[in-house]
C-alpha positions in Angstrom: 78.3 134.5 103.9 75.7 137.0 102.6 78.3 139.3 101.9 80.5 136.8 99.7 77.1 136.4 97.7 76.4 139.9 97.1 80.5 140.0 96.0 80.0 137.5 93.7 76.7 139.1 92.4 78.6 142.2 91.4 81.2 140.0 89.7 78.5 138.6 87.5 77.0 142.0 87.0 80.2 143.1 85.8 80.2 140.1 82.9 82.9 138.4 84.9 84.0 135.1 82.8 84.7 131.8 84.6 87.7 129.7 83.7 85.1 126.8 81.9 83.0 129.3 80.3 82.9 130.6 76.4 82.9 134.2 75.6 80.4 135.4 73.4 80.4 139.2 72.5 78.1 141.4 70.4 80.7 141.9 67.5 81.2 138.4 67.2 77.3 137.6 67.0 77.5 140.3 63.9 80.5 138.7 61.9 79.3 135.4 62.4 75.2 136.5 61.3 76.7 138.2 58.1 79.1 135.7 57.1 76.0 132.4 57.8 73.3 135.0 55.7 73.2 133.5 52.2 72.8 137.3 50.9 76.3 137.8 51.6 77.1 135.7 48.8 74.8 138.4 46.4 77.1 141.3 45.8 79.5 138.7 44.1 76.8 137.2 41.7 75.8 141.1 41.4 79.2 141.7 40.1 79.4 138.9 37.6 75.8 139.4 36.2 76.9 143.7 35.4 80.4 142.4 33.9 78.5 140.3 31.7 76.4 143.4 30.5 79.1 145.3 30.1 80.7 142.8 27.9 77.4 142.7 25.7 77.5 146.3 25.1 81.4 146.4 24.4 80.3 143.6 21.5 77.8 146.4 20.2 81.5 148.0 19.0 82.5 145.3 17.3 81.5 144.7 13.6 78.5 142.9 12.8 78.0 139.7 10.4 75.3 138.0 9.1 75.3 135.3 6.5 71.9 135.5 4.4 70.7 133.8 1.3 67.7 133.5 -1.0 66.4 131.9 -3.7 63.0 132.8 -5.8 61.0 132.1 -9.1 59.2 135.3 -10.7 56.8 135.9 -12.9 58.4 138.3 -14.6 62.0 140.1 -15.2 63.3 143.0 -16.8 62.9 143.6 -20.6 64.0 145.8 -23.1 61.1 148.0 -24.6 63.1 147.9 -27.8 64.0 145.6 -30.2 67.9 146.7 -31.4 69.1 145.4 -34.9 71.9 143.5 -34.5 72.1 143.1 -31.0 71.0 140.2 -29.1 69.1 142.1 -25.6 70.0 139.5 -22.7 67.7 136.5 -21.1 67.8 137.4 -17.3 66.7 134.3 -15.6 63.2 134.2 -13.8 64.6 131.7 -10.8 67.3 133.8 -8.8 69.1 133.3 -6.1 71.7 134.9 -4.1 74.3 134.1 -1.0 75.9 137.4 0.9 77.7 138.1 3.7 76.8 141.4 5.4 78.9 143.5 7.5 78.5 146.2 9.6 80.5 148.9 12.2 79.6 151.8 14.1 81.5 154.5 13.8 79.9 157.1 15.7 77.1 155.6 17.9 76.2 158.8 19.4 77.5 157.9 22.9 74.5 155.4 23.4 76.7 152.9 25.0 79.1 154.8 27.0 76.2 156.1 28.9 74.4 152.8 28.9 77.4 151.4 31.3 77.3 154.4 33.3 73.5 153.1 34.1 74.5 149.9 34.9 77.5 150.9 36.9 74.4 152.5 38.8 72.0 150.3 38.8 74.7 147.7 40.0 75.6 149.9 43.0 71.5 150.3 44.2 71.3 146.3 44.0 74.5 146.4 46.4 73.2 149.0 48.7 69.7 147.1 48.9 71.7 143.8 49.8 73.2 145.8 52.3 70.1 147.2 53.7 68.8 143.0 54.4 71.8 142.5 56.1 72.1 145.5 58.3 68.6 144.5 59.3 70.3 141.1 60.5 72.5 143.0 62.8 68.7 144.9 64.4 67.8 141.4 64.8 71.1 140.2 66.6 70.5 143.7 68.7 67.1 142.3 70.4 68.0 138.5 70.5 71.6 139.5 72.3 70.0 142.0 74.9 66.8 139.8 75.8 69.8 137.1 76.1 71.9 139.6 78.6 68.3 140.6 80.5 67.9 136.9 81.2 71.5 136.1 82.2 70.8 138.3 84.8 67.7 137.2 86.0 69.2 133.8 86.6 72.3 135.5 88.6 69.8 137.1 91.2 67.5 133.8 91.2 70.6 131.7 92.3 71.9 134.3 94.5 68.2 134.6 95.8 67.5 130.8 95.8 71.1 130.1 98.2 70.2 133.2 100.6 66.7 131.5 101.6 68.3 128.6 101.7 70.8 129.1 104.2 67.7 131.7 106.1 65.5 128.6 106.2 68.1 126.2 107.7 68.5 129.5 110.5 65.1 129.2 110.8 64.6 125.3 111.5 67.7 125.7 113.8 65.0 128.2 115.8 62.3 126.3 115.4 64.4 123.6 116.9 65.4 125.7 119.9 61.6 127.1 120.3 62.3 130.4 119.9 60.5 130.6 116.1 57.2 129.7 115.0 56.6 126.6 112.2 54.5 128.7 110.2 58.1 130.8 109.0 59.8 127.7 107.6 56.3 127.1 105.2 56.9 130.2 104.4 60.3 129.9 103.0 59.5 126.8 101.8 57.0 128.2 99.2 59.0 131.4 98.2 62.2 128.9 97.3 59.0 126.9 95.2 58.4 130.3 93.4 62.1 131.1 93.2 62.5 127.8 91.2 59.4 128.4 88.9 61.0 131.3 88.1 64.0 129.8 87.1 62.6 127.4 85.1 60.9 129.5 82.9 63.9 132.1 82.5 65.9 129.7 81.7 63.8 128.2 78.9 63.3 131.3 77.6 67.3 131.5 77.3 67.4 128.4 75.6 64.9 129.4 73.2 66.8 133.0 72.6 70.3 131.2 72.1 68.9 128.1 69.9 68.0 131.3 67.7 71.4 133.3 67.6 72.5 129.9 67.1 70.2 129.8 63.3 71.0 133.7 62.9 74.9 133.0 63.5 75.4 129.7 62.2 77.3 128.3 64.8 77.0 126.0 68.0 76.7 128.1 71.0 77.4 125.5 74.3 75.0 126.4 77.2 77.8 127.9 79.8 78.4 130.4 77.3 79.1 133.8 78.8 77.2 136.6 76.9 79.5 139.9 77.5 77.8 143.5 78.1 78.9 145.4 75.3 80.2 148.8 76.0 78.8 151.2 73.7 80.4 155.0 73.2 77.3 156.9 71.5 77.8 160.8 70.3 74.8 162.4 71.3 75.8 166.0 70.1 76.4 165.0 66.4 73.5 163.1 64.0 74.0 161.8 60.9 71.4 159.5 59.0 74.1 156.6 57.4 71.7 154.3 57.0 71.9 151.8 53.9 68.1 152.8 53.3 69.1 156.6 52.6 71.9 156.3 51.2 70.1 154.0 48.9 67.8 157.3 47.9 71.4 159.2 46.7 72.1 156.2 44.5 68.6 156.1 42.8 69.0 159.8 41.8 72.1 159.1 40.5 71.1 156.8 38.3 68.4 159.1 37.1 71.0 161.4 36.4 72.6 158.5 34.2 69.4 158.3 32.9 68.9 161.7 31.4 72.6 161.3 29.6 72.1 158.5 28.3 68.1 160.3 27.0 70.1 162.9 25.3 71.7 160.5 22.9 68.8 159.5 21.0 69.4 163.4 19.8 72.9 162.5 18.2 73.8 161.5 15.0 74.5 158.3 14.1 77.5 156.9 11.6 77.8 153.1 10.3 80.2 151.5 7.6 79.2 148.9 5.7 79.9 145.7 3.5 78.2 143.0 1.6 80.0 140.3 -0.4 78.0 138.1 -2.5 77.4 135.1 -5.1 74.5 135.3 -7.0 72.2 135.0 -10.2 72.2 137.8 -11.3 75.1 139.7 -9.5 75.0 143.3 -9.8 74.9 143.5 -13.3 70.9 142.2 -14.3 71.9 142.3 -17.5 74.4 139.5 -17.0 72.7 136.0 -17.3 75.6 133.4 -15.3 75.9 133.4 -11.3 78.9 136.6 -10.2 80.4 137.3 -7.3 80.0 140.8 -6.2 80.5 143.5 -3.2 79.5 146.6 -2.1 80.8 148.9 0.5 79.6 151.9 2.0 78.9 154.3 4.9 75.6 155.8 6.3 74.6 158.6 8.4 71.3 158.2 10.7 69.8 161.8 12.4 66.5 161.6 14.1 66.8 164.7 14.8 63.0 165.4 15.5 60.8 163.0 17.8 57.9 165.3 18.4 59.7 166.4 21.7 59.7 162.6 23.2 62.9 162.8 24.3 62.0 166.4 25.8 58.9 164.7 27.9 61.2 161.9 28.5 63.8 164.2 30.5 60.7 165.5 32.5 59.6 162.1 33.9 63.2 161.8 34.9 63.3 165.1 36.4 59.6 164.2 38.5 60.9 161.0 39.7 63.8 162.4 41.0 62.0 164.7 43.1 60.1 162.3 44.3 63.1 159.9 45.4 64.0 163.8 47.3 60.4 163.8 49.1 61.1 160.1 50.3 64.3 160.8 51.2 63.5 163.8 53.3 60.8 161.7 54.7 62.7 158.9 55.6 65.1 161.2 57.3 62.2 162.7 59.5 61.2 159.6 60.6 64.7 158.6 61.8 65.0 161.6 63.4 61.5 161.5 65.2 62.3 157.2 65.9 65.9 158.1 67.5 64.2 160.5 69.7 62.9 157.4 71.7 66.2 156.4 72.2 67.9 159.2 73.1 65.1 159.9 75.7 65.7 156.3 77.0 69.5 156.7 77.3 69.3 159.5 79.9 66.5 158.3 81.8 68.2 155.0 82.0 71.9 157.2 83.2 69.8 159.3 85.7 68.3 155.7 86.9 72.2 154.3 87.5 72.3 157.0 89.5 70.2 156.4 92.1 70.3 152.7 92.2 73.5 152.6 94.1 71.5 154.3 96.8 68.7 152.2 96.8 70.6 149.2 97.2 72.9 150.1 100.2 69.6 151.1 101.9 68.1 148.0 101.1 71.4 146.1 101.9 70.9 147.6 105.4 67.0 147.3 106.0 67.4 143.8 104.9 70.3 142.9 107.5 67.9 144.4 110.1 65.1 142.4 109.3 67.6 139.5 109.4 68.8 140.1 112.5 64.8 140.5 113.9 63.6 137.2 112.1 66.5 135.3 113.8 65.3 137.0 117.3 61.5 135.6 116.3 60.6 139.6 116.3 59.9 139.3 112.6 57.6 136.7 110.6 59.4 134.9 107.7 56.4 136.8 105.7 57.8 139.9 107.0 61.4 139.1 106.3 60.6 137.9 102.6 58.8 141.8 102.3 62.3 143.2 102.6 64.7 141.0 101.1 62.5 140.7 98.1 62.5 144.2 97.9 66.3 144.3 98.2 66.7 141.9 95.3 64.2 143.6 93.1 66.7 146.4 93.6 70.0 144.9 92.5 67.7 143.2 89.6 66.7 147.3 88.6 70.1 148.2 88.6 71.5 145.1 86.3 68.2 145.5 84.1 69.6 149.2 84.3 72.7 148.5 83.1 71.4 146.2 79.9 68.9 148.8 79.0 71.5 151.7 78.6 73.3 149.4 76.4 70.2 148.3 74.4 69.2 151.7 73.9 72.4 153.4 73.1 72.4 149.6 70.5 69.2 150.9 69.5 70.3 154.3 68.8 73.3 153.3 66.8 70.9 150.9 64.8 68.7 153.5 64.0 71.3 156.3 62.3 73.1 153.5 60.9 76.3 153.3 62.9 76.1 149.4 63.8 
């Protein structure tokens, strides 16, 4: 009977799925987290909000026109200084007024806005990678609620295993007491240790409930309680590092756009052209000299050349230059710490293999010592305290090597998390 227990124990170890049971694997829990976070929904809205930017700077392009008009009373107007014989010198009216319609189109803007999309092209892809960043730290969280779910799964495997194995020792035991040949005292004892068992169950498996009712807020889905929770297996290259996480490559896209930055700085050093319209209605038009209301136009072309600031665009380049050597230090920084963090990891990945190792070993020998002391409690050579010593000891070994198995995983999760490979 034991050994059909201990069969089935291994079966569970090995994330075997019953017929009535649901599935539930790591990759799933990350699809379903990203697709139920409402910041997956960002990168579209980023999208739409740059288009629209770009769209306002294309318009820039496109000619200008403005409608004005005016009307004013002076105090005084244009006279001549002279008095000519013969020739009656024009009234110009003191109350004026005048309607136009003004036009205006770059020609040559300097590259200003060509280099003003290539900053928002940028500055579009940092608000992307920083969206990606939140939700890659969904998928740490998904890491620790998942695990801690697989650690207790577990625990509640060796509990039940534990809880029928007492059971069917106790009703040996009654059967001796029955016959005389075993003491009353070892039944009590029993008796309390299946109490214990069952506290112990209780509060594991409350602590599942709690851990699943959150993967069920982070996934955004019903997970039913006889859900099987498979032990992901995780392929880790230990040799090879490389830091893709979002965060750092978030560092490459900032300097870029400083780069972006500094281009588009250099244009306020260009020329810039314009051409230009106005058509009017007015009293007086263009000729002052002409008392009635005219229509009138004028058309033209301008050149504009700051072409010295007092080195402001000079100082302007520097800050750009400082800041991205700054965004370098973090970046190296950040990188160190990845490097020193994943050093944890990679320290608890072979520990935990050189632990696998030996557990196989400890649990035949406990297997055998716990037979024995089986065999002796049965015979009345043993105490049920005695017995209890060795099977508990036996079961805290096949519990090592399942909590073993879950901590490789987590850590080689952990690792995987940390250079950015989830």
């Amino acid at each position: 009977m034991k050994k059909i227990i201990l069969l089935l124990l291994i079966g569970a170890l090995a994330g075997t799925i019953g017929a009535q049971e649901t599935p539930v694997s790591l990759q799933q829990c990350y699809r379903l987290a990203l697709q139920n976070h409402p910041l997956s929904a960002q990168n579209a809205l980023l999208e739409q909000t740059s288009q629209l930017q770009q769209k306002i700077w294309d318009e820039n392009n496109l000619p200008q026109l403005n409608l004005n008009g005016q009307a004013t009373y002076q105090s005084a107007v244009t006279e001549l200084p002279i008095k000519i014989p013969g020739v009656n010198s024009p009234d110009i009216p003191k109350d004026q007024f005048k309607v136009t319609l003004d036009a205006s189109q770059v020609i040559y803007g300097g590259g200003t806005i060509s280099n003003q999309k290539l900053v928002e092209q940028s500055s579009l892809a940092i608000s992307k990678q920083g969206t990606e960043s939140d939700l890659y730290k969904i998928k740490e969280r998904i890491n620790l609620v998942y695990f801690n779910i697989l650690l207790t799964n577990y625990t509640l495997d060796v509990l039940k295993i534990n809880k029928e194995e007492l059971e069917a020792r106790l009703k040996k035991i009654e059967s001796g007491i029955n016959n005389g040949t075993v003491l009353p005292v070892n039944a009590a004892v029993i008796k309390a240790e299946l109490i214990k068992v069952e506290q112990k169950r209780i509060e594991t498996a409350s602590q599942r409930s709690s851990l699943i009712a959150l993967l069920e807020v982070l996934t955004g889905t019903s997970i039913p309680e006889n859900s099987t929770f498979t032990l992901p297996d995780i392929i880790v290259d230990l040799d090879h590092y490389s830091n893709l996480r979002p965060e750092y490559k978030l560092f490459d896209l900032q300097q870029q756009r400083i780069d972006a930055m500094k281009n588009l700085t250099w244009t306020k050093k260009n020329p810039r052209m314009y051409a230009f319209g106005n058509l009017g209605y007015g009293r007086p038009g263009l000729n002052m000299f002409k008392e009635e209301a005219d229509l009138f136009y004028i058309v033209g072309a301008k050149v504009s050349w700051n072409f010295w600031n007092w080195h402001q665009t000079r100082q302007e380049l520097q800050m750009l230059d400082l800041s991205k050597d700054m965004l370098e230090n973090q970046k190296e920084a950040f990188d160190i710490n990845t490097r020193a963090s994943i050093q944890q990891y990679l320290s608890d990945i072979s520990k935990t293999m050189e632990l696998l190792k030996t557990d196989e070993a400890i649990i035949a020998l406990r297997t055998e010592i716990t037979d024995n002391a089986s065999s002796q409690l049965e015979n009345g050579i043993l105490t049920a305290t005695e017995y209890l010593t060795e099977y508990n000891a036996e079961i805290q070994a096949r519990l090592s090597e399942s909590l073993h198995q879950v901590q490789l995983m987590q850590a080689k999760a952990a690792y995987q998390a940390a250079t950015g490979n989830l």
